[in-house]
C-alpha positions in Angstrom: -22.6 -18.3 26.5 -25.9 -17.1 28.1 -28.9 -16.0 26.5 -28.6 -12.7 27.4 -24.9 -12.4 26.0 -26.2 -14.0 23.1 -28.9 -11.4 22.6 -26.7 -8.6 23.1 -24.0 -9.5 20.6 -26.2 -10.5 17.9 -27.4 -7.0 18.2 -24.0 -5.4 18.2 -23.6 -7.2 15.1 -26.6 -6.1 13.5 -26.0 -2.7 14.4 -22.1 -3.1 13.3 -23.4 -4.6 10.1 -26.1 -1.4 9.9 -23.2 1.3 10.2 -21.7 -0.3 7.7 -24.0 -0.3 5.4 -24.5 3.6 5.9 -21.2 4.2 5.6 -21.5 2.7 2.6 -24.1 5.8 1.3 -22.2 9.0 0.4 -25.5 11.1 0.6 -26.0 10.1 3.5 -22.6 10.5 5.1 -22.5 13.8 3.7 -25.2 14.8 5.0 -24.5 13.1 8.8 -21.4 15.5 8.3 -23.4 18.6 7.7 -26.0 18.2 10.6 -23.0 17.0 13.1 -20.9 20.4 12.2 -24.1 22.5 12.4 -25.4 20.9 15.9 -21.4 21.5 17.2 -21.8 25.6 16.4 -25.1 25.3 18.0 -24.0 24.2 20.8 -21.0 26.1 21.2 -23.0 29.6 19.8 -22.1 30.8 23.6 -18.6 30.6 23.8 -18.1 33.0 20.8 -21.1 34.6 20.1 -21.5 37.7 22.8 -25.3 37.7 23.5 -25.2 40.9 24.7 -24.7 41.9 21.2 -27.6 40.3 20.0 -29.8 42.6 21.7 -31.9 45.5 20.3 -29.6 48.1 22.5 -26.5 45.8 22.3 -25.4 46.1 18.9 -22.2 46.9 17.5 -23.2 47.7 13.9 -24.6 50.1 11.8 -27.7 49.5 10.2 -27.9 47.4 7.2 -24.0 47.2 6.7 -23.2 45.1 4.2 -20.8 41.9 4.0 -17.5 43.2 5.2 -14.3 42.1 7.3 -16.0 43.4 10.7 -19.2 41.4 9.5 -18.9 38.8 7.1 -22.5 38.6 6.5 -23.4 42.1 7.3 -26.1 43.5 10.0 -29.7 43.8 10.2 -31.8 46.8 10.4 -30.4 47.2 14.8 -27.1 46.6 13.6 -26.9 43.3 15.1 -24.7 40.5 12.7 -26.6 38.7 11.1 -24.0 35.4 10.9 -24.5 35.3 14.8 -27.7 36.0 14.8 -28.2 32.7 12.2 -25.4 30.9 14.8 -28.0 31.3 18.1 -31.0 31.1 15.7 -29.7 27.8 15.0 -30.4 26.8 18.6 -33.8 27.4 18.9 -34.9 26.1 15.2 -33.0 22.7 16.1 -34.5 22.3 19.6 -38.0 22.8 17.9 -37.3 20.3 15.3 -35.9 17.8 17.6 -38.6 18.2 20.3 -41.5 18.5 18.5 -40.4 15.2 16.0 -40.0 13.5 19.1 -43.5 14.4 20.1 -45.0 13.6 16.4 -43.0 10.2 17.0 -43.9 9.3 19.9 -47.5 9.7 19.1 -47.5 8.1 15.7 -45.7 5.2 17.2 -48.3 5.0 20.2 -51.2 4.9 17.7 -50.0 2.7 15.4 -49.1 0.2 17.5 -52.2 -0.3 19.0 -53.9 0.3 16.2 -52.0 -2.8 14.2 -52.2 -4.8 17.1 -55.7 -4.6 18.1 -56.9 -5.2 14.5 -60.6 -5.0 15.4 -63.2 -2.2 15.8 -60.6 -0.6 18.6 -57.7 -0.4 15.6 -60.2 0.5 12.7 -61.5 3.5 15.3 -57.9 4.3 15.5 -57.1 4.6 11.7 -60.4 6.7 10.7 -59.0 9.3 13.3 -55.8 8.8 11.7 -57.4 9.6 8.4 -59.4 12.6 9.5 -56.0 14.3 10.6 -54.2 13.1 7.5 -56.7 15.1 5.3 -57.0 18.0 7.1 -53.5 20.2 6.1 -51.3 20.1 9.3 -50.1 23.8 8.5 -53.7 25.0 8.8 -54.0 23.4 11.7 -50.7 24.4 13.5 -51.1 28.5 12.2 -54.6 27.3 14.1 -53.4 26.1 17.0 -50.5 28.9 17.9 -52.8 30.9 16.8 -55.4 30.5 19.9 -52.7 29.5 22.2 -49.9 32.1 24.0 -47.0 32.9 21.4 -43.7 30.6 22.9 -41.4 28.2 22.2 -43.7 25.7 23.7 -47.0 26.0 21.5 -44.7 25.7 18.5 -43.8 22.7 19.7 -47.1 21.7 20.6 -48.8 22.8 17.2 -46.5 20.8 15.2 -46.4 17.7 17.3 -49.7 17.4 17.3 -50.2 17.7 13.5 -47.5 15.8 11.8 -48.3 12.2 13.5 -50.7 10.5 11.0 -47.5 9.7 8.7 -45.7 8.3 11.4 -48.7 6.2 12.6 -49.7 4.5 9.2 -45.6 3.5 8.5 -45.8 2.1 12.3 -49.2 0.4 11.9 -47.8 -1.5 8.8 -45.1 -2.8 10.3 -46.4 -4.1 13.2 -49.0 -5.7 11.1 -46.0 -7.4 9.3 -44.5 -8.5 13.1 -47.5 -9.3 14.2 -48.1 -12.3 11.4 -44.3 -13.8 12.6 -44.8 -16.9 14.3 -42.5 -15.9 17.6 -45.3 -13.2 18.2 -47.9 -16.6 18.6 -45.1 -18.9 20.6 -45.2 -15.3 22.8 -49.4 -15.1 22.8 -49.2 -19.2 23.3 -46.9 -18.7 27.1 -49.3 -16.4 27.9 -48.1 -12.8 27.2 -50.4 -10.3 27.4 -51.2 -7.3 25.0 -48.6 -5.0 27.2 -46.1 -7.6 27.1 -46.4 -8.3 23.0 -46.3 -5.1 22.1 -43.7 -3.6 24.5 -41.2 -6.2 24.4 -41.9 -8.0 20.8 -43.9 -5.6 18.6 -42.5 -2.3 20.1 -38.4 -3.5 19.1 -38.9 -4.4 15.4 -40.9 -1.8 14.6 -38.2 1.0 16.1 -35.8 0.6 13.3 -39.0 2.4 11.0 -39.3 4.8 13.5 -35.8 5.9 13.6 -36.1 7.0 10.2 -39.4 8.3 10.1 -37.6 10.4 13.3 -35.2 12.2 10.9 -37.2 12.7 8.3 -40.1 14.4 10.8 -37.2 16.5 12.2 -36.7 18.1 8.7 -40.6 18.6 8.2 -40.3 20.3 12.2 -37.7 22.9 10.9 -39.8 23.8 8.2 -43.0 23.8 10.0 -41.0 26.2 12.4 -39.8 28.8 10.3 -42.9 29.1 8.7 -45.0 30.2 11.8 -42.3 32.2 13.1 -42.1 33.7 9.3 -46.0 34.3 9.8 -45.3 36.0 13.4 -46.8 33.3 15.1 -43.5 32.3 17.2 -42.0 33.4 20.3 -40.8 37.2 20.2 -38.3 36.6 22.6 -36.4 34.4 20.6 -34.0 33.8 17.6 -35.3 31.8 15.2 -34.1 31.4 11.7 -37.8 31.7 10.7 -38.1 34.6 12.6 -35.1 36.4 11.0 -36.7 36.2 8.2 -40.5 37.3 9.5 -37.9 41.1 10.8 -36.5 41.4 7.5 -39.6 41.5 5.6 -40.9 43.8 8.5 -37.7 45.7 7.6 -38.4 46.3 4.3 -35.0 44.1 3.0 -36.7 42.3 0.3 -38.0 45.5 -1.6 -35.1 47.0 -0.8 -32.7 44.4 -2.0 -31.1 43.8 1.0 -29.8 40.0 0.4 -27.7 39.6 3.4 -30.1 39.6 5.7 -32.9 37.3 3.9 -30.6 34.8 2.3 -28.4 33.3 5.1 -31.2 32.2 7.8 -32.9 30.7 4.0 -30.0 28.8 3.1 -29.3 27.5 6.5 -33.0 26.3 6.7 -32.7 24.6 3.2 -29.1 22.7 4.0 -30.5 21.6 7.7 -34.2 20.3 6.3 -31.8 18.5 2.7 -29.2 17.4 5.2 -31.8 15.6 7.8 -33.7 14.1 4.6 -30.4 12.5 3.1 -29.8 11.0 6.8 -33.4 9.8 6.7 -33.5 8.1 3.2 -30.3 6.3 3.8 -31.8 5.2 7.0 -34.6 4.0 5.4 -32.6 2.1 2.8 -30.4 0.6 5.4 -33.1 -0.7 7.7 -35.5 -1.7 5.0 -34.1 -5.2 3.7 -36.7 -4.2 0.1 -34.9 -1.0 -0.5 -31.5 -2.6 0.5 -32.0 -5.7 -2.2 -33.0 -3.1 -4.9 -29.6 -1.0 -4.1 
């Protein structure tokens, strides 16, 4: 067998032995279940949601109808449903949550990489700006940032990317501190491998496993992040958010008014997306951290 073979079937094996062992964690499962059935409707919103519908001039409803068989979660104050309006919401608030994690990650992983593997002034310069943005509270400073920038889709993206990497930075930092005190990463250092090379193709690998889970646990923190700007009226007008169908029914007067069917849905669905990423990210965590796994 060559090396190459070798290498890729001991990593179908670890990754075999890793799906079993989440398999293994109900919460987790569950939760996999809930985000995979939620994604599906958000991705198929189109083919039975009429968009026309969703419109301010498009609506089919009265206003404020409650639950019924022609609206099983009511409308809103246009008459629009509001279980299709949480349906497309669902698309923008998980794009957000995906794309600005992946932003967050990306970050947190590029800092803390260097940072652990240049341990000197260079890394400790790293950290202290690390720091400075781990004190300072990342809501502030996204209301801040979409604040001064134009109201879309984009800035919230931007705003919470750029505020939620310190966590993600530390946890990487660590762990390539650990990788970097394994003796393969001095055979590597010892054949002459550069800092590129150690840190893309030996550093970089071990330390993705933490990152995967910090991903699904930063998507959750995304979501929240989201509807709480668009709740302030800080997101994009144009769009359906879940956070923004709450911001228009506290414009509308439904809380005072006790209008629950249009407050509680987009609320809920926010809650069971944020729980059901967090269940997929702790069982991560405890499958890809040998410590947590030992305690289990």
């Amino acid at each position: 067998m060559s090396r190459a073979a070798l290498v890729w079937t001991r990593r179908r094996r670890a990754l075999a032995g890793y799906a079993r062992a989440f398999a293994g964690n109900r919460g987790g499962l569950a939760g996999l279940a809930v985000l995979a059935l939620i994604v599906l409707a958000a991705l198929t919103a189109p083919l039975f949601v009429d968009k026309a519908a969703l419109s301010l001039t498009g609506a089919e409803g009265g206003r404020f109808q409650p639950p019924g068989p022609g609206f099983p979660l009511g409308t809103d104050a246009f008459g629009r449903s509001v279980l299709d309006l949480v349906v497309w919401g669902a698309r923008i608030s998980l794009t957000v949550g995906f794309l600005a994690a992946f932003v967050s990650v990306a970050l947190g992983t590029l800092v803390g990489v260097v940072a652990g593997h240049y341990a000197g002034w260079s890394g400790n310069v790293l950290m202290r700006v690390t720091d400075w943005f781990a004190v300072l509270p990342a809501l502030v400073m996204a209301v801040a940032l979409a604040a001064v920038m134009s109201r879309s889709t984009l800035t919230i993206i931007i705003a919470i990317g750029v505020t939620a990497w310190p966590t993600t930075a530390r946890v990487v930092r660590a762990q390539t501190l650990a990788v970097e005190a394994r003796p393969f990463i001095e055979r590597a250092r010892a054949l002459g491998g550069g800092h590129v090379h150690v840190m893309l193709r030996h550093v970089l690998p071990n330390v993705l496993p933490v990152v995967l889970a910090q991903t699904t646990l930063l998507v959750a923190e995304a979501i929240l992040m989201e509807a709480t700007l668009a709740f302030l009226g800080l997101g994009d007008p144009g769009t359906i958010s879940w956070g923004g169908i709450i911001q228009e029914a506290r414009n509308a007067g439904a809380i005072s008014s006790g209008i629950w069917w249009y407050m509680i849905p987009p609320g809920v669905a926010i809650a069971v997306v944020a729980l059901s990423f967090t269940m997929c990210g702790r069982a991560l965590e405890g499958v890809l951290n040998p410590r947590l796994r030992e305690r289990r």
